[in-house]
N, C-alpha and C positions, 0 to 999 in steps of 0.2 A: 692762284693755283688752279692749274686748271681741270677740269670733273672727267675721268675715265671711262666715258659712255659704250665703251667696245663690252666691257663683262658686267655693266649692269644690268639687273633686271628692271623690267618696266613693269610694274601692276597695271592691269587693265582694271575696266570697272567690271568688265566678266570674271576675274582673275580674283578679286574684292571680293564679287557676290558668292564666288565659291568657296572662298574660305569664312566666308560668314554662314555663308550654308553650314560647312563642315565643323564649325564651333557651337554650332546651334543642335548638331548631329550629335557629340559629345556632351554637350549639356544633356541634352533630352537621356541619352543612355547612363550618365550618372545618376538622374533623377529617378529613371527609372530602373536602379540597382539601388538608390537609397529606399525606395517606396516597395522595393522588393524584399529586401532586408526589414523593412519595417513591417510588411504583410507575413515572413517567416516568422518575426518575437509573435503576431498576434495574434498566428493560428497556432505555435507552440503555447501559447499561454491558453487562447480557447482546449486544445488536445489538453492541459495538465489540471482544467477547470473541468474536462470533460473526465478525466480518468477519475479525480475526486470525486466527484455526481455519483459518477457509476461507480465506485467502492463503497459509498455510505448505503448504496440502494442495496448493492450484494450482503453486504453487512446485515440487514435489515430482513435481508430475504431467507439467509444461512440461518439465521437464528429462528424465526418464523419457521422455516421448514425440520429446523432438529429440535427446537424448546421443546413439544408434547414429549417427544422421545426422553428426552433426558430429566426432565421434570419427572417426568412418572415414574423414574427409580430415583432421584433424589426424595420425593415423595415418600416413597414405601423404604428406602434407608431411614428417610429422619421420622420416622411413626416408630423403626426398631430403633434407633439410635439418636432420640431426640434432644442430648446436647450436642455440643459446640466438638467436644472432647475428641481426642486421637481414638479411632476405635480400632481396639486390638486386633491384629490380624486373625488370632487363636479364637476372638468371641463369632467369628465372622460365617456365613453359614454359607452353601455353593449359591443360593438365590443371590445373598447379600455381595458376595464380589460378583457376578453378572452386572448387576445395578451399577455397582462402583465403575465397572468395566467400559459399560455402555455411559456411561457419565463421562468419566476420562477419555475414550474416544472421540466425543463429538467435540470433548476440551482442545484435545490435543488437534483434533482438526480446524478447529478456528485459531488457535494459536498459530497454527502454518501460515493461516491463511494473512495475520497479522503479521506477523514476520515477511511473508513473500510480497508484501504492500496491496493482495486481493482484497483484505478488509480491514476498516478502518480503525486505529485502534481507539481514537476520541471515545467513539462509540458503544466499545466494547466497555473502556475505561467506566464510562460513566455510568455503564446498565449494567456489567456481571463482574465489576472488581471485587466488591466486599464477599460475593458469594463462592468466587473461583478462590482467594484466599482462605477463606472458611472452609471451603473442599478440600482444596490442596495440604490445609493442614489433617484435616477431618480424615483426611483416606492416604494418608502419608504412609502408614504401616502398609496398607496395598500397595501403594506403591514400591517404597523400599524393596517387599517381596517381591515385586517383578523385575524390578532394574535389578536386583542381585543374580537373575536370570537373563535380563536382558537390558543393559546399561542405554539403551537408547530410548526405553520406553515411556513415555511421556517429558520425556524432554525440552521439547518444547515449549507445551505447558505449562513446566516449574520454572521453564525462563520466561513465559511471561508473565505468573503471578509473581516472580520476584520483580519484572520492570514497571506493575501496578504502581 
């Protein structure tokens, strides 16, 4: 049978070298979309090592910068009210919810802050759980009083000493 050389093509050895060029062109651009893909997981992973860092440090620093604060009226509440106990709204004096006030505040600010993932909650867990439960119960009649005026009022707060 004889071979129909009118519509074949001929490969040269330039016609070779270009297409080994051109596979060699497409290797290199795979590889360098695997190795590109691979430097995206590693600087996504360094950024989600870097946001953790920086949360535990904020963490560290919120509290450092409000503990004198809030101390100094859990202080002078538990001198007047030195158990554990729910203290009555009615025994409470205008000093004594100020205290409460400024206490629950810097609460409810770190609680956002654990909630909106600014601060870490390990953290908090392991330094202010048994004492935010202790308050939360302790100054519950404050509270009550205000959420019945204002249902949003520490809120936060009491969703996070309940996830303690």
């Amino acid at each position: 049978m004889p071979i129909n050389t009118q519509n074949a093509t001929i490969l040269t050895t330039a016609d070779m070298i270009q297409i080994g060029l051109l596979l060699l062109v497409v290797l290199e651009l795979v590889v360098a979309i695997i190795l590109h893909r691979t430097n995206q997981k590693s600087q996504l992973k360094e950024a989600i090592e870097d946001h953790e860092r920086r949360k535990r440090e904020a963490t560290f620093q919120f509290i450092e910068s409000v503990s004198a604060k809030y101390k100094k009226a859990i202080a002078t509440l538990n001198r007047k009210f030195p158990t554990n106990e729910i203290i009555p709204f009615e025994t409470m004096a205008h000093d004594d919810m100020e205290n409460i006030k400024i206490y629950l505040n810097e609460m409810e600010r770190l609680a956002i802050g654990v909630h909106t993932d600014t601060f870490d909650r390990g953290i908090i867990e392991r330094m202010m759980a048994t004492s935010m439960r202790k308050n939360s119960r302790k100054f519950s009649a404050y509270i009550k009083d205000r959420q019945d005026k204002n249902s949003k009022l520490f809120n936060e707060f009491q969703t996070l000493v309940r996830e303690l």
